[in-house]
Residue frames as qw, qx, qy, qz and C-alpha x, y, z in Angstrom:
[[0.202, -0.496, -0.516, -0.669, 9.78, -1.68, -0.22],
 [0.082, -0.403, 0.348, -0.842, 7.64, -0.06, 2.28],
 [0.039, 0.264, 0.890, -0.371, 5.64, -1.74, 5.22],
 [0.124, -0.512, -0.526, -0.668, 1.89, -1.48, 3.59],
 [0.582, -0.699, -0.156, -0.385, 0.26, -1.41, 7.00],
 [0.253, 0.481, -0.586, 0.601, 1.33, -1.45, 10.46],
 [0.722, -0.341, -0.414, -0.437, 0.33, -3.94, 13.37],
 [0.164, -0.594, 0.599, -0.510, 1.24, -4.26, 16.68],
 [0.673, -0.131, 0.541, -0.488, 1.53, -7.93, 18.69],
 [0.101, -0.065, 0.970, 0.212, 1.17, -11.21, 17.23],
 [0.149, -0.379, -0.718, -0.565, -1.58, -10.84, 14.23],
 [0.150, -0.749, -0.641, 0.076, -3.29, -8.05, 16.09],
 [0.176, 0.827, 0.350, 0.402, -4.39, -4.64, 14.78],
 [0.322, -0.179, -0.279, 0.887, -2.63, -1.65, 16.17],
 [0.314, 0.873, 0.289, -0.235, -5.51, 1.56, 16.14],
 [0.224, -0.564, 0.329, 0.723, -2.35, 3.38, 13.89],
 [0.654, 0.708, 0.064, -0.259, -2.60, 3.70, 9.94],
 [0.879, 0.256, 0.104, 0.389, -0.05, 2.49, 7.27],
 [0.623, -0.452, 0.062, 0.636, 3.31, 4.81, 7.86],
 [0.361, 0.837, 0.160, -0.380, 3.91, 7.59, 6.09],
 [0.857, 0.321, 0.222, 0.336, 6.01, 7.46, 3.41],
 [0.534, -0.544, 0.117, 0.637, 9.07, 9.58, 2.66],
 [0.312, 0.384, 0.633, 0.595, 8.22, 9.43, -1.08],
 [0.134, 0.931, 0.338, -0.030, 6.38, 12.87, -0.60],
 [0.489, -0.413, 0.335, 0.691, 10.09, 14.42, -0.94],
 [0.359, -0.064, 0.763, 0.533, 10.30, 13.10, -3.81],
 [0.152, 0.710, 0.686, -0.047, 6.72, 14.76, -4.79],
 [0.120, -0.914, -0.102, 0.375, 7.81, 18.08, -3.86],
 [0.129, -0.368, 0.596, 0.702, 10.79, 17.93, -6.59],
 [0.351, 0.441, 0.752, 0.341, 8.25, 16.74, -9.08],
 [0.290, 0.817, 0.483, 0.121, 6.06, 19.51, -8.82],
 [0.229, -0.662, 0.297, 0.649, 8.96, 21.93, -8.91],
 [0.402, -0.149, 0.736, 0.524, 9.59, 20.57, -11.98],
 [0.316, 0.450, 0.609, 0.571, 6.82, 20.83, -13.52],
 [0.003, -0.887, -0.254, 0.385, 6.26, 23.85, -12.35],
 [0.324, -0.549, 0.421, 0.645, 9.34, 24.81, -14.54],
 [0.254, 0.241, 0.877, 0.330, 8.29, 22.77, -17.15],
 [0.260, 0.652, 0.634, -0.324, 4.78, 25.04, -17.30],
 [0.221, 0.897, 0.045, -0.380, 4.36, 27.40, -19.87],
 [0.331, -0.561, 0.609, 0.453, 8.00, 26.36, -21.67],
 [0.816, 0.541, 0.002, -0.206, 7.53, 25.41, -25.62],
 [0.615, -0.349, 0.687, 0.168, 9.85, 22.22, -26.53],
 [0.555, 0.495, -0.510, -0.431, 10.64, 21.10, -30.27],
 [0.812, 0.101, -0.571, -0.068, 11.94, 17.22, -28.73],
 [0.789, -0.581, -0.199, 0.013, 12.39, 15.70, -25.55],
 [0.755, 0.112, -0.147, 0.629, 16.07, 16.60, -26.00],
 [0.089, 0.503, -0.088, 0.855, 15.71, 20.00, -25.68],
 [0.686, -0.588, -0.137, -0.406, 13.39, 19.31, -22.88],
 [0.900, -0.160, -0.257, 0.315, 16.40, 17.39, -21.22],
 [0.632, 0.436, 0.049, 0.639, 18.18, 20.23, -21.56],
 [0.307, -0.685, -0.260, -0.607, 16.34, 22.30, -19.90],
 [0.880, -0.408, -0.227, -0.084, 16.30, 20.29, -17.10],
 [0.869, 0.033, -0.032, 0.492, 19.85, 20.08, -17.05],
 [0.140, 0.604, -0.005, 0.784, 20.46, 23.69, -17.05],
 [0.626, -0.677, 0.100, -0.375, 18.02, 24.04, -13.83],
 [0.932, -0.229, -0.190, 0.206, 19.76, 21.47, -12.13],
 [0.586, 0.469, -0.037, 0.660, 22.96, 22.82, -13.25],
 [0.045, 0.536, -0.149, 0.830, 21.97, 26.56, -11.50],
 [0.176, -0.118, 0.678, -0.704, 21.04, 25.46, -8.23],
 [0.085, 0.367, 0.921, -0.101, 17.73, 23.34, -9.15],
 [0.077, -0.521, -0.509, -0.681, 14.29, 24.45, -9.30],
 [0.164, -0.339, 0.060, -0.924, 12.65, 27.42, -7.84],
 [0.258, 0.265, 0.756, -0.540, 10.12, 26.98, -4.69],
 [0.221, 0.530, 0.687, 0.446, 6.98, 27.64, -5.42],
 [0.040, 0.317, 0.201, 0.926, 5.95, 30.56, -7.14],
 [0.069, -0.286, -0.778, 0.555, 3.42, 31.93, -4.07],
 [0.150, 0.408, 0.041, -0.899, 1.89, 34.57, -5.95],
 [0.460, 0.194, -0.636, -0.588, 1.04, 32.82, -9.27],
 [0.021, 0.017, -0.985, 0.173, -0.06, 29.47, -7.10],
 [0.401, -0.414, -0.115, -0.809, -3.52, 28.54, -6.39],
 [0.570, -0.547, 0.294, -0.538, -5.19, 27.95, -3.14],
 [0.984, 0.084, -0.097, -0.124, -4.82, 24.08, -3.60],
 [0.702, 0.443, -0.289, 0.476, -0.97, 24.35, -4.68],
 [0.299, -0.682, 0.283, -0.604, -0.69, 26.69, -1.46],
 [0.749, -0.289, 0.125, -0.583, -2.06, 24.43, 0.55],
 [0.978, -0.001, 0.003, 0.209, -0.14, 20.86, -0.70],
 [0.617, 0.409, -0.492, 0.458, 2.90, 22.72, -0.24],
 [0.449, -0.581, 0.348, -0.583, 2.03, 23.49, 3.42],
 [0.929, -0.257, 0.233, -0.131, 1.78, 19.83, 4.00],
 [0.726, 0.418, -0.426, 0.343, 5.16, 19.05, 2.26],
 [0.009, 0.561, -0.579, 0.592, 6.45, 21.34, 5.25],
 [0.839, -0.269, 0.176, -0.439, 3.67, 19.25, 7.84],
 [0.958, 0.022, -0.270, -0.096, 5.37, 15.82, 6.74],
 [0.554, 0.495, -0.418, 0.523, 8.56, 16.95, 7.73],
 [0.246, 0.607, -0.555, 0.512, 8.15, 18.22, 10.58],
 [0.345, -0.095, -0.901, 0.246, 7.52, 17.20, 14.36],
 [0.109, -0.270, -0.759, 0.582, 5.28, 16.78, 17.04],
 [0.175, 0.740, 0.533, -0.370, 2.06, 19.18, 17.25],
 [0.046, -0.518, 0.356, 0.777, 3.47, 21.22, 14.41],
 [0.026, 0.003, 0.917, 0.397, 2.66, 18.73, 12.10],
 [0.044, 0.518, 0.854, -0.025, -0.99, 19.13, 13.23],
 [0.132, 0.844, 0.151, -0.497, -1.46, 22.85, 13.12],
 [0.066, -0.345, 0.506, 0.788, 0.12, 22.90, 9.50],
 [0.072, 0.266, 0.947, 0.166, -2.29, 20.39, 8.45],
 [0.022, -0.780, -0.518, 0.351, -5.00, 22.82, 9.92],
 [0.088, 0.581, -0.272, -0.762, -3.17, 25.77, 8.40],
 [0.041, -0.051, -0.801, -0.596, -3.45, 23.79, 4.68],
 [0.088, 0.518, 0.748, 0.405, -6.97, 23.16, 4.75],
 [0.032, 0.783, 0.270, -0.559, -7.60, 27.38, 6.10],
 [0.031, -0.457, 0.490, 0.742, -5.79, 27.87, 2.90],
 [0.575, 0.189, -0.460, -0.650, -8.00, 25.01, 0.71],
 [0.856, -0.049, 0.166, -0.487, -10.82, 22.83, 1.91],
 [0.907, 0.347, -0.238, -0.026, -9.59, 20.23, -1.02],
 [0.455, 0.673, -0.583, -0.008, -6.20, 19.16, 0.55],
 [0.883, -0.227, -0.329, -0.244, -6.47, 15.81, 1.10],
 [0.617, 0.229, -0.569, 0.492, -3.09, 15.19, 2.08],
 [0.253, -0.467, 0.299, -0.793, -4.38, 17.62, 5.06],
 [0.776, -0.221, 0.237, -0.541, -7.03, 14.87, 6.53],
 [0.876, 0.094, -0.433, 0.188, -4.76, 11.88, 5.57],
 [0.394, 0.265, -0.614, 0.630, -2.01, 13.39, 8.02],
 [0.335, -0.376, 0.408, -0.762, -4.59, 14.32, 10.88],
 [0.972, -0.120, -0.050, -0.198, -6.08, 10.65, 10.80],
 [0.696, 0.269, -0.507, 0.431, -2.45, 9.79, 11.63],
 [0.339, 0.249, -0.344, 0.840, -1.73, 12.53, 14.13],
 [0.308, -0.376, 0.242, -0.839, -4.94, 14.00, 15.37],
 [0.692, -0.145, -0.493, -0.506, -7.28, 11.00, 15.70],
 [0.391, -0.569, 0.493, -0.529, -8.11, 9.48, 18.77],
 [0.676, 0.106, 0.662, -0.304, -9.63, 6.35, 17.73],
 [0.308, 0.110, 0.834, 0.445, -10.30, 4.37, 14.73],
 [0.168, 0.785, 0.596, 0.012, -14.03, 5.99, 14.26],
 [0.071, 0.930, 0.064, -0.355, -12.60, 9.53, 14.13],
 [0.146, -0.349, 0.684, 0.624, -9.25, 8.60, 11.46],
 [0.284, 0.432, 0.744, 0.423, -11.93, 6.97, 9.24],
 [0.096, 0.910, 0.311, -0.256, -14.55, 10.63, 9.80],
 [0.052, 0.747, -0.293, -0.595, -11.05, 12.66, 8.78],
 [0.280, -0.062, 0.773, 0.565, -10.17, 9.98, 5.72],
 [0.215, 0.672, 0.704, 0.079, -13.92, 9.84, 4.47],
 [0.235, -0.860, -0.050, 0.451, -13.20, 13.92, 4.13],
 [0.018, -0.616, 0.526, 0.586, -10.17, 13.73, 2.20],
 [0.288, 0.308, 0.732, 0.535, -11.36, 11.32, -0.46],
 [0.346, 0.842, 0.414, -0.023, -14.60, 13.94, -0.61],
 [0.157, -0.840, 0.199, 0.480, -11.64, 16.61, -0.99],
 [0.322, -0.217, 0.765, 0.514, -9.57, 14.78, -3.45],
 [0.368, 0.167, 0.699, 0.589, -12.48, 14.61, -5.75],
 [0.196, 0.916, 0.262, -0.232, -13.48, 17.95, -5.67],
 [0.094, -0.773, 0.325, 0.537, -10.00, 19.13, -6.33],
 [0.336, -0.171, 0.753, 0.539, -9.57, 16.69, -9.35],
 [0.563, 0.293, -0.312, -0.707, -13.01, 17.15, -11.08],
 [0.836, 0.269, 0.301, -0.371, -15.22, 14.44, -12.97],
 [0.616, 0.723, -0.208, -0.234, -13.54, 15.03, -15.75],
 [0.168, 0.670, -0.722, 0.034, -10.44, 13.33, -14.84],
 [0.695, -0.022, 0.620, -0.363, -12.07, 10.45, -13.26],
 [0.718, 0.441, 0.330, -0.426, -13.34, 9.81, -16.27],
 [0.477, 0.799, -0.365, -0.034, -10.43, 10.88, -18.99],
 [0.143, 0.774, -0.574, 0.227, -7.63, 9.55, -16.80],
 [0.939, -0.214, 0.249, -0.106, -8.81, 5.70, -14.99],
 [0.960, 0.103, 0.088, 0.245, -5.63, 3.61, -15.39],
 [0.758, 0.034, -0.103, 0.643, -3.20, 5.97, -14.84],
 [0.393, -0.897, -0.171, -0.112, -4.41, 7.87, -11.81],
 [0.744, -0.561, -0.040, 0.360, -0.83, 7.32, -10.03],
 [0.576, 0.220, 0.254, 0.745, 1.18, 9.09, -13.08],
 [0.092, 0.731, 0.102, 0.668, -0.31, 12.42, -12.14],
 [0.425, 0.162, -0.506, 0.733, 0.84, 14.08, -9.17],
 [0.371, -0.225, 0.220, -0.874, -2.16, 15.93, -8.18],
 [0.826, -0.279, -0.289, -0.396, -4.25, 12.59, -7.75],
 [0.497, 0.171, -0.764, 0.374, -1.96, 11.35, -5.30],
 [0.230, -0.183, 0.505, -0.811, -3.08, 12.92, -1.75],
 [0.798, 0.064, -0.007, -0.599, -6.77, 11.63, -2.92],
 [0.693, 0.282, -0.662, 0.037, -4.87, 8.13, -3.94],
 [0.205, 0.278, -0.652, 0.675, -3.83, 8.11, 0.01],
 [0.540, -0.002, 0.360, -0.761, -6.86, 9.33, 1.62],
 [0.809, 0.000, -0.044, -0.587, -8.89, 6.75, -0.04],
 [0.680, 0.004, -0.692, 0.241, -6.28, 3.27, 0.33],
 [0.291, 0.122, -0.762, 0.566, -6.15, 4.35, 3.89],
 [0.482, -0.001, 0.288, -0.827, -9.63, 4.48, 4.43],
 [0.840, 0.050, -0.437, -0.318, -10.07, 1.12, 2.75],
 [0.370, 0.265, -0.807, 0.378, -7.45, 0.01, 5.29],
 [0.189, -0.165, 0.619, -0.745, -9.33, 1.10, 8.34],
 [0.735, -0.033, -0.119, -0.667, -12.57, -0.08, 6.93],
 [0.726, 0.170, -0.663, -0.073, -11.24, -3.49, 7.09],
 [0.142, 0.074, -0.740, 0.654, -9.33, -3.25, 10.36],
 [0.338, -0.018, 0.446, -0.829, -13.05, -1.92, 11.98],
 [0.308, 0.170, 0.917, -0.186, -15.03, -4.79, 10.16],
 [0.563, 0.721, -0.038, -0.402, -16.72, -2.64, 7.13],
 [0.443, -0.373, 0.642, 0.503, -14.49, -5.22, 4.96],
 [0.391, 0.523, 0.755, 0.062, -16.87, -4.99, 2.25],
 [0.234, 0.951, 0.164, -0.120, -16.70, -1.35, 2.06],
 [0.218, -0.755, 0.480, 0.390, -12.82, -1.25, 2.14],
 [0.664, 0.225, 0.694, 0.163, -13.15, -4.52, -0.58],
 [0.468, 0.742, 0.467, 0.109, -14.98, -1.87, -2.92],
 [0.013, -0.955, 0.259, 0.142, -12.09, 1.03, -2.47],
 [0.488, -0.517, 0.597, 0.371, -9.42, -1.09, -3.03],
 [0.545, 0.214, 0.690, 0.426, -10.62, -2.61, -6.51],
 [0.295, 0.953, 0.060, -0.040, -11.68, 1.05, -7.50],
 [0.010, 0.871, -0.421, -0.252, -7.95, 2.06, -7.10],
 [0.533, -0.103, 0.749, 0.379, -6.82, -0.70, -8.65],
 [0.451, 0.737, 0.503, 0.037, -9.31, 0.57, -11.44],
 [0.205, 0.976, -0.066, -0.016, -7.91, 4.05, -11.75],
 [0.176, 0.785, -0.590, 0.063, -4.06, 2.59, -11.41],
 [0.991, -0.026, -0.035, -0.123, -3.69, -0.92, -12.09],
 [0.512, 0.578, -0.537, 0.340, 0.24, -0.32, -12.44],
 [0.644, -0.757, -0.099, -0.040, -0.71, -0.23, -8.31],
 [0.248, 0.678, -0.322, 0.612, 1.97, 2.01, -7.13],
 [0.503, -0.500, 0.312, -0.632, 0.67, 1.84, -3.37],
 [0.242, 0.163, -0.949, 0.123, 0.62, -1.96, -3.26],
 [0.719, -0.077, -0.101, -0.684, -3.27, -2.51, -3.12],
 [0.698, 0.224, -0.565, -0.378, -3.16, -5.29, -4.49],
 [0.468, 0.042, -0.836, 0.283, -1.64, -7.55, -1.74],
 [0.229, 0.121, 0.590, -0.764, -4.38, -6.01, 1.40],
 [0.654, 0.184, -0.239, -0.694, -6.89, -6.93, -1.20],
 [0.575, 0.095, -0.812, -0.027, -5.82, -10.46, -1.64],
 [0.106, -0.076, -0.884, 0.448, -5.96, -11.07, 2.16],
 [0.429, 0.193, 0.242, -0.849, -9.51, -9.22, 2.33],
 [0.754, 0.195, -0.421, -0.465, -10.65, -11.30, -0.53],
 [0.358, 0.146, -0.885, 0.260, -8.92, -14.45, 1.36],
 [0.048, -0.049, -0.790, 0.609, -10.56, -13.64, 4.65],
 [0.604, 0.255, 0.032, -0.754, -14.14, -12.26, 3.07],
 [0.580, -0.015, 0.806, 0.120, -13.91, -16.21, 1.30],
 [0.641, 0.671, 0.019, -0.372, -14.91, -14.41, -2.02],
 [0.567, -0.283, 0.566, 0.527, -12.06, -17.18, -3.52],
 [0.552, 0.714, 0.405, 0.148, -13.64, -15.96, -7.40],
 [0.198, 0.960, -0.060, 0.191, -12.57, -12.75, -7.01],
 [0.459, -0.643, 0.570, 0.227, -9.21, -13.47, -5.54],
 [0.758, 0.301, 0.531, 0.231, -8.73, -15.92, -8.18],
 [0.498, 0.757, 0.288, 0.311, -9.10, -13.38, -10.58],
 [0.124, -0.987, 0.088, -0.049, -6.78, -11.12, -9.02],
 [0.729, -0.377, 0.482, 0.307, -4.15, -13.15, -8.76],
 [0.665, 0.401, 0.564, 0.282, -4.46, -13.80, -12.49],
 [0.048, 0.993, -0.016, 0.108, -4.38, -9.87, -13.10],
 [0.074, -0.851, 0.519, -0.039, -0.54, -9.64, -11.83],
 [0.984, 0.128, -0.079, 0.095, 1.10, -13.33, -13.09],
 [0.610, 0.350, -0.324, 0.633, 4.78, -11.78, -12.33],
 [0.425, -0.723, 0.268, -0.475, 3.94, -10.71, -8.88],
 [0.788, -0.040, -0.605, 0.101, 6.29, -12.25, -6.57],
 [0.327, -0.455, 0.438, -0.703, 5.18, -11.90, -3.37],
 [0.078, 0.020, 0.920, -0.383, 4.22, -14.22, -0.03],
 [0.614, 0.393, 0.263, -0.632, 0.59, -12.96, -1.08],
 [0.700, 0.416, -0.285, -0.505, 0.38, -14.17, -3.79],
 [0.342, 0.451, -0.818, -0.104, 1.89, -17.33, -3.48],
 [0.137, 0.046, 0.799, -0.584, 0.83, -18.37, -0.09],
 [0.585, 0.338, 0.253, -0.692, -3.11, -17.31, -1.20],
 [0.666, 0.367, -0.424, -0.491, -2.64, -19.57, -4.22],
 [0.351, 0.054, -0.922, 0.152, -1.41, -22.60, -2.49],
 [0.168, 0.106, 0.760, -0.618, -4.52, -21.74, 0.26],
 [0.699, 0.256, -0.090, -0.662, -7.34, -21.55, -2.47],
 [0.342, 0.394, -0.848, -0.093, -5.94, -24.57, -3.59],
 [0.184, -0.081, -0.917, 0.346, -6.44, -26.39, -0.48],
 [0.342, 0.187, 0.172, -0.905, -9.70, -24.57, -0.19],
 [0.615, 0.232, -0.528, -0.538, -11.03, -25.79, -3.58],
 [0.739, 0.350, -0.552, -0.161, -9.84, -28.96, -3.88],
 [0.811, -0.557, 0.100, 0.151, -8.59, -30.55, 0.26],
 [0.399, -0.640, 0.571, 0.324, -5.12, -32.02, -0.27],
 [0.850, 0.492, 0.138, -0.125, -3.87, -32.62, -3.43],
 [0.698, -0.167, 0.193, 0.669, -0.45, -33.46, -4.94],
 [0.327, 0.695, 0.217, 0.603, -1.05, -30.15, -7.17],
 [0.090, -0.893, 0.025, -0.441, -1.81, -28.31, -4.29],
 [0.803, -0.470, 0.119, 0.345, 1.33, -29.74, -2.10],
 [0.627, 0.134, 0.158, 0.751, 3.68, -28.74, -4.99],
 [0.015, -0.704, -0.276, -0.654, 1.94, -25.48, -4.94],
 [0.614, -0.787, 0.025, -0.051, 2.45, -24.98, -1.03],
 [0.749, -0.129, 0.072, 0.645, 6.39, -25.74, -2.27],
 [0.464, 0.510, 0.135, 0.712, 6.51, -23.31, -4.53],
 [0.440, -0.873, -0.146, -0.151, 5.21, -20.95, -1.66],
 [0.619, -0.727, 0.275, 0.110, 8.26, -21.98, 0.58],
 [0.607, 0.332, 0.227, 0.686, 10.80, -21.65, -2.48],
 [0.125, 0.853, 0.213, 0.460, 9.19, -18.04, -2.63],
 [0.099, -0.665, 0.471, -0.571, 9.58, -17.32, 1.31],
 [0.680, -0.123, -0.723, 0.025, 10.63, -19.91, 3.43],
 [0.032, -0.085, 0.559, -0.824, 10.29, -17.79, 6.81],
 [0.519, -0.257, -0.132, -0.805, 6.27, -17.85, 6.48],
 [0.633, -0.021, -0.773, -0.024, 5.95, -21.41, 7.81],
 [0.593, -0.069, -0.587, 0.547, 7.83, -20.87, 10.68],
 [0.205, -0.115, 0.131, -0.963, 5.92, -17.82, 11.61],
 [0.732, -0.070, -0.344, -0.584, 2.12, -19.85, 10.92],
 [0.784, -0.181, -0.593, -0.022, 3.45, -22.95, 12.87],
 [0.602, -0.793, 0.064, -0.063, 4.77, -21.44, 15.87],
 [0.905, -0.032, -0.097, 0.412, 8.10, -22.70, 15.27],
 [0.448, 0.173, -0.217, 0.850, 9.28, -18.87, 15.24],
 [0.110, -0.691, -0.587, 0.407, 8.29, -16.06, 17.53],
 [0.302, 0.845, 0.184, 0.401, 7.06, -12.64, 15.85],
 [0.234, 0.337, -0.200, 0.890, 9.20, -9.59, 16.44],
 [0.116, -0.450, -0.544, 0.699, 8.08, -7.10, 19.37],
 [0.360, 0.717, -0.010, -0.596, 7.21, -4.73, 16.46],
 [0.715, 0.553, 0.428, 0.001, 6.51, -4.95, 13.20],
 [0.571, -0.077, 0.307, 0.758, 9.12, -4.13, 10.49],
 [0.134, 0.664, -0.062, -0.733, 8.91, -0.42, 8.81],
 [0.524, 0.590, -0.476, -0.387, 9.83, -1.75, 5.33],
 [0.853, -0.109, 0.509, -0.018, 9.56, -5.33, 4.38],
 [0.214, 0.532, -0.616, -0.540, 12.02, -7.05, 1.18],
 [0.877, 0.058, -0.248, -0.407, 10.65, -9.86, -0.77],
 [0.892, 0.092, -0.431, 0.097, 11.52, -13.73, 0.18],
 [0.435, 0.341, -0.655, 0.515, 13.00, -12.49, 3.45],
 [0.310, -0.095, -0.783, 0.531, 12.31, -12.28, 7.25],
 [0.127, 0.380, 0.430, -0.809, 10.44, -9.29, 7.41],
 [0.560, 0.066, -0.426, -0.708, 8.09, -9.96, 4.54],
 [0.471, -0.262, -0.841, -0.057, 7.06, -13.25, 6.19],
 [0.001, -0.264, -0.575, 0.774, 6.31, -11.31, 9.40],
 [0.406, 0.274, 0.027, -0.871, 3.85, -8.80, 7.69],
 [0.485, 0.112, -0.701, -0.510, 2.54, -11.70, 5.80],
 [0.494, -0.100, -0.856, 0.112, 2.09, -13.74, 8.61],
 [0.037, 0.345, 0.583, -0.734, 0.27, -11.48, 10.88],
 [0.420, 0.099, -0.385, -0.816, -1.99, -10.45, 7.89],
 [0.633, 0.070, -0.644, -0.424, -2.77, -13.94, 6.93],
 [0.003, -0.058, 0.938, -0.342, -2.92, -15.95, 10.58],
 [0.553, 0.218, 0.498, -0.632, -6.45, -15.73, 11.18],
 [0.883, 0.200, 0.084, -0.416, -7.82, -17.14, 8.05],
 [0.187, 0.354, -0.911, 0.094, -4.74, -19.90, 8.06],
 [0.189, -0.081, 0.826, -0.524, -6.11, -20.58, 11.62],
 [0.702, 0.153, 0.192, -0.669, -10.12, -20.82, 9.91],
 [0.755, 0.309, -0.420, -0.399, -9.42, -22.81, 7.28],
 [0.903, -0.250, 0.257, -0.238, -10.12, -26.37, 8.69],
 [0.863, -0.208, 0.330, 0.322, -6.41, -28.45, 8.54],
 [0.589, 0.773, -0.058, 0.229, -4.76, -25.76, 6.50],
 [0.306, -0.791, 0.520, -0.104, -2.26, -25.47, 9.30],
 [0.821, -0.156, 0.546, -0.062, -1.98, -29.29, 9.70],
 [0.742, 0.605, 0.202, 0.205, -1.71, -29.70, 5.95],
 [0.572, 0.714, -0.217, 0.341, 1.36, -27.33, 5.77],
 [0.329, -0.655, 0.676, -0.074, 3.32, -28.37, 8.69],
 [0.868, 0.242, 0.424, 0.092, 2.64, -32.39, 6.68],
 [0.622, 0.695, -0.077, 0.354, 4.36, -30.48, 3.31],
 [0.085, 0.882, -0.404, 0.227, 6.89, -28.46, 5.08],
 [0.638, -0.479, 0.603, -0.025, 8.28, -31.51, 7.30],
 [0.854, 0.207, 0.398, 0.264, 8.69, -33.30, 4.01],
 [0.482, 0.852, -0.014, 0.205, 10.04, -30.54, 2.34],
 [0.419, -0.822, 0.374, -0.092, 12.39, -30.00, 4.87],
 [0.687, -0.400, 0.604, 0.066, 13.95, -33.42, 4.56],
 [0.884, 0.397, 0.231, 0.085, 14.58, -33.57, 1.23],
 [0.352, 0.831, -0.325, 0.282, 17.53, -31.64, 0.86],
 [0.477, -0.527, 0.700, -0.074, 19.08, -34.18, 3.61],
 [0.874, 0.097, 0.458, -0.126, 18.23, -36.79, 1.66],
 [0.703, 0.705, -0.010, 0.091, 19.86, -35.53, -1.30],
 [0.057, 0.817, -0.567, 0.090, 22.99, -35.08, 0.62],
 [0.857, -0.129, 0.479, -0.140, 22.87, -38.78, 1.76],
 [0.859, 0.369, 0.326, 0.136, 23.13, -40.03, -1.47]]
């Protein structure tokens, strides 16, 4: 899966935003598709398969149609070409898309990557594209379409602009304001596609709001992730000090990923850089976890102390069991 954010240094902010993703490819064939799809009268999904199969078949599906497009559709396919390519290009398409339409967010998500100098001017171009993103989507969809924002293709760019403006808000100490963007998009696409959900948890961790974390956990019960595990075994000890509940709960943590320890106790040193793409329960998910989550480890009074106590016993029980 993909590296949500990107941090430079041992548990300290890089000025950069969260990487771009490749998955906009995979955008551009969509809206081919349904660009094909537009206007086409189906009797059953079969025949609609068919279809499909036919394009494919003759060489795929048509660019887009440049003439019939509007300014918007212009405009987000200019930035398909922008993601691709390099160096200052990438910033004068961006500039070309929004001469073509004001509204394309994806335009002021890639220039807070590319043009920005500073954190204060990527949040000025993000704060932009979310106003873009909901001009180009209307009220109406807000309204018609909460909970399953990520399943349409045109709310994506606006989906972007506004998680990576909750990102920076955190990173610059507005964590309150990035707090309230993250549980909106979790509102409008709880399936969270983008992986909210786990920069929330630590925000809610480090903001000590342990209610609402609580309850967020509780919202995804088959998430298995270092967030989520780790943050339950540290409310825990929050709540309640040391407790055998929350010791077996700090196991089940290091069942989940057993690199995070060794990252939190010093026992391993972080990479020079941060991994691109992390996979659960392995090395490079304990990194990104563990440079997220050091600081409020390091607040919470003996939560360090308390899981190097569990992990040195955990450790030694799987010698014992060879003993015998």
């Amino acid at each position: 899966m993909p590296r949500p954010h990107v941090k430079k240094g041992r548990g300290k902010p890089g000025p950069h935003l969260p990487p771009i993703s490749n998955m906009r490819a995979n955008e551009r064939a969509l809206s081919g598709i349904h660009a094909a799809l537009a206007g086409q009268q189906f009797e059953s999904i079969e025949e609609v398969n068919a279809f499909l199969k036919a394009q494919l078949a003759s060489g795929g599906f048509p660019p887009l149609n440049k003439k019939g497009a509007t300014p918007l559709e212009k405009a987000q396919d200019i930035m398909y070409d922008a993601w691709d390519a390099q160096g200052n290009e990438r910033i004068e398409l961006a500039y070309n898309a929004l001469s073509v339409s004001d509204d394309c967010a994806d335009a002021y998500v890639l220039l807070s990557h590319e043009a920005a100098t500073n954190v204060a001017e990527a949040i000025r171009f993000l704060e932009e594209g979310v106003r873009a993103g909901e001009r180009a989507l209307g009220q109406k969809m807000f309204e018609e379409e909460a909970g399953n924002f990520w399943g349409i293709l045109e709310t994506r760019p606006y989906m972007r602009a506004r998680f990576d403006l909750a990102h920076l808000f955190c990173l610059s100490g507005k964590r309150a304001e990035g707090i309230i963007h993250m549980q909106d998009l979790l509102r409008l696409n709880p399936g969270d596609n983008q992986g909210v959900r786990h920069e929330l948890a630590v925000c809610l961790l480090e903001e000590g709001n342990l209610e609402a974390l609580g309850k967020l956990l509780d919202e995804y019960p088959d998430e298995y992730s270092a967030v989520w595990f780790y943050s339950r075994a540290l409310i825990k000890y929050r709540q309640e000090g040391r407790t055998p509940a929350g010791d077996a709960c700090l196991i089940e943590a290091f069942e989940q990923n057993r690199f995070v320890p060794l990252y939190l106790l010093g026992k391993k040193r972080f990479p020079a850089r941060s991994p691109e793409y992390i996979s659960i329960s392995d090395d490079t998910e304990a990194v990104v976890y563990a440079l997220d989550s050091e600081r409020v480890w390091q607040e919470t009074q003996g939560a360090l102390m308390w899981m190097n106590l569990v992990y040195v016993t955990y450790r030694r029980k799987p010698a014992e069991k060879k003993v015998r």
